[in-house]
N, C-alpha and C positions, 0 to 999 in steps of 0.2 A: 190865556193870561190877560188879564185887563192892565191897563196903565196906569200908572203915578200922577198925580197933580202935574208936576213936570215934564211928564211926556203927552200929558192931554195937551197941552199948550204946544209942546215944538209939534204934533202931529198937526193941529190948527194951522201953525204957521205953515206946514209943508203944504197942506191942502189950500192955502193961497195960493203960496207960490206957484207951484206947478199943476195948478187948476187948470183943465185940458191938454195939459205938454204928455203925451206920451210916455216920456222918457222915465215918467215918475209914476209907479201902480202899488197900492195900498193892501198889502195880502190879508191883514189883520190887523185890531189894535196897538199891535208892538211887530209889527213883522212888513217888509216891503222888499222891492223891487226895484233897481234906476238902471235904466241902461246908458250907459258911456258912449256915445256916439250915437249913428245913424243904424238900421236894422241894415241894413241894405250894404254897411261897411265891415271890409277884411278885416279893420283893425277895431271893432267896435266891443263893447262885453257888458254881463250883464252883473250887477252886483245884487246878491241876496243880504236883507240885512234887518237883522232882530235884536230887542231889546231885553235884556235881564230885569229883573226887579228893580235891580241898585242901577242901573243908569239913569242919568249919564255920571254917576259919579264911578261908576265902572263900564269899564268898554263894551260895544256893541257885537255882537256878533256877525261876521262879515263873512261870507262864502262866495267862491269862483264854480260851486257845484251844478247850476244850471245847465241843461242839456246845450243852450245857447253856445256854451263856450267850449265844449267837446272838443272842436276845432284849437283852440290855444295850449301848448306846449306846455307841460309842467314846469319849465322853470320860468316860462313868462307868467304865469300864473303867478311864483310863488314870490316874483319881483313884484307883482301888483301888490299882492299882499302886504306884502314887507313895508310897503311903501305907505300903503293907507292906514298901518299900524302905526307906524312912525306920526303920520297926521294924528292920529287917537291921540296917542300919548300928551302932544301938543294940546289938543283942544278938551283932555280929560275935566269932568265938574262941570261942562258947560255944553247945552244945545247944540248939538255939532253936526247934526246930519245936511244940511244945508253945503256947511263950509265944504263936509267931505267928497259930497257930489260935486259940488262947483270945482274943485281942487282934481278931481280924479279927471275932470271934462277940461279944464286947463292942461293937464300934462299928460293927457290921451297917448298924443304922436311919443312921447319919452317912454311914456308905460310899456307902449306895443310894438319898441324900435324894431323888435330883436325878435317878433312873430311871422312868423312863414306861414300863412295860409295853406291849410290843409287841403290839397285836390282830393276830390271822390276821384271812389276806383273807379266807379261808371264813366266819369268822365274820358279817365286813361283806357279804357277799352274802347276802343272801333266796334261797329257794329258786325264787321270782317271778322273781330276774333272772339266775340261772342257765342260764333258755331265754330271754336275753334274747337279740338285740340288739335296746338298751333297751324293756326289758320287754315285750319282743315291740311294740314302738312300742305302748305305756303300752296292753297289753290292745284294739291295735287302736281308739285313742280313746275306751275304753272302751262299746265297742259300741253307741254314738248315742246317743245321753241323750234320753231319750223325754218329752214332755212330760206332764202329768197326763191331760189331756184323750185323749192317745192312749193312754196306762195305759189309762183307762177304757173307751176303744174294744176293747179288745186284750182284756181282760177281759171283757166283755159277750158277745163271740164266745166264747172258750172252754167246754168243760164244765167236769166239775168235778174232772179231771183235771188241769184245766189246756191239754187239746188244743185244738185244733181241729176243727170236726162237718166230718163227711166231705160237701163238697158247699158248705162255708160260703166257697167264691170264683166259684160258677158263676155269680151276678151281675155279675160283671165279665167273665166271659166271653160271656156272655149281649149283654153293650153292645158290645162290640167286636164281634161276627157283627151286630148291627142297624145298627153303623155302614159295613161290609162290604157290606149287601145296599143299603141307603138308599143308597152309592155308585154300585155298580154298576146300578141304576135309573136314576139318574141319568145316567149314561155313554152307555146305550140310549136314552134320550129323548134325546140329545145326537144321537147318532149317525143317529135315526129325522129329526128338523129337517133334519141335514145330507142327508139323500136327498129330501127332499122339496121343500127349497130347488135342489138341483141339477136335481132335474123339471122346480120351474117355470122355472129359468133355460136349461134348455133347451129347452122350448116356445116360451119367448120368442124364445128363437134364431131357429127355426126360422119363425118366423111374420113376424119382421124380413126373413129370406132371401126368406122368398116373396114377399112385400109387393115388393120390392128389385126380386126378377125382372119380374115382372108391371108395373113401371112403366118398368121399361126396355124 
């Protein structure tokens, strides 16, 4: 869309005005950009804004839809708006883009009392719960919480490296083979009773038989 007698001129004047300012970027003939503060500010924004044929004797088209403002709340959005409408109306019939940037950068702090900056979720994540699921179940309960008393056990064993001496669990292995053989003794005396019981029970048999015959 090309512009109006009218708008070649106020766009002339804008390109004065904010000849190297930043804050002012020319998207097309009828189409631009101002941001409202500093990039670098919570409460900063950006305004899109384009002209119809019939402006300015009809209002400009103003949008909060830039990726920029993501971050800002729909209803502080929809109080900016309101606000810079209300300026329209005021400045309708006449070159206004000036006034309405100037007026929006005057009542900035007003505009954006009631904005809560949006934290990323990146932010709220640790890098602890990133391999989470939850924190890997809280670091595995936090690896047993060891009492003092076993601190000090645990310590007493080590060098001074902090290892372990090569050989510092063959006492325990040592008890388990003594409780192995002590069984297995046991089992053979077991097993020695049970022959020897069946000996005499068959003696006895056997002497019962004969007794038996010899009186019959």
């Amino acid at each position: 869309m090309t512009a109006n007698e009218d708008q070649e001129m106020e766009l002339e004047a804008l390109r004065s005005i904010y000849e190297g300012d930043d804050c002012f970027k020319e998207l097309g003939p009828v189409s631009f950009q101002f941001m409202v503060g500093n990039h670098n500010e919570s409460n900063s924004f950006l305004l899109d804004v384009s002209w119809p044929e019939t402006y300015p004797e009809t209002a400009p088209q103003i949008s909060l839809d830039a990726f920029f403002n993501n971050r800002i709340s729909l209803e502080t959005k929809q109080l900016i708006m309101s606000k810079l409408y209300e300026q329209v109306e005021v400045n309708l019939g006449t070159a206004m883009m000036y006034t309405l940037f100037e007026w929006a950068k005057e009542n900035q702090t007003t505009l954006m009392e009631n904005h809560q900056p949006a934290v990323s979720a990146v932010t709220l994540t640790s890098s602890s719960d990133a391999n989470s699921p939850v924190s890997v179940i809280k670091k595995k309960e936090k690896k047993e919480q060891l009492t003092k008393a076993q601190k000090r056990k645990m310590i007493g064993r080590t060098d001074n490296k902090g290892e372990l001496p090569r050989g510092w669990n063959w006492v325990d292995v040592i008890k388990v083979v003594c409780v192995l053989v002590t069984l297995s003794l046991y089992a053979l005396v077991l097993f020695k009773l049970n022959c020897q019981l069946n000996a005499q029970m068959l003696t006895a048999c056997s002497v019962f038989l004969c007794c038996y015959v010899a009186v019959a």
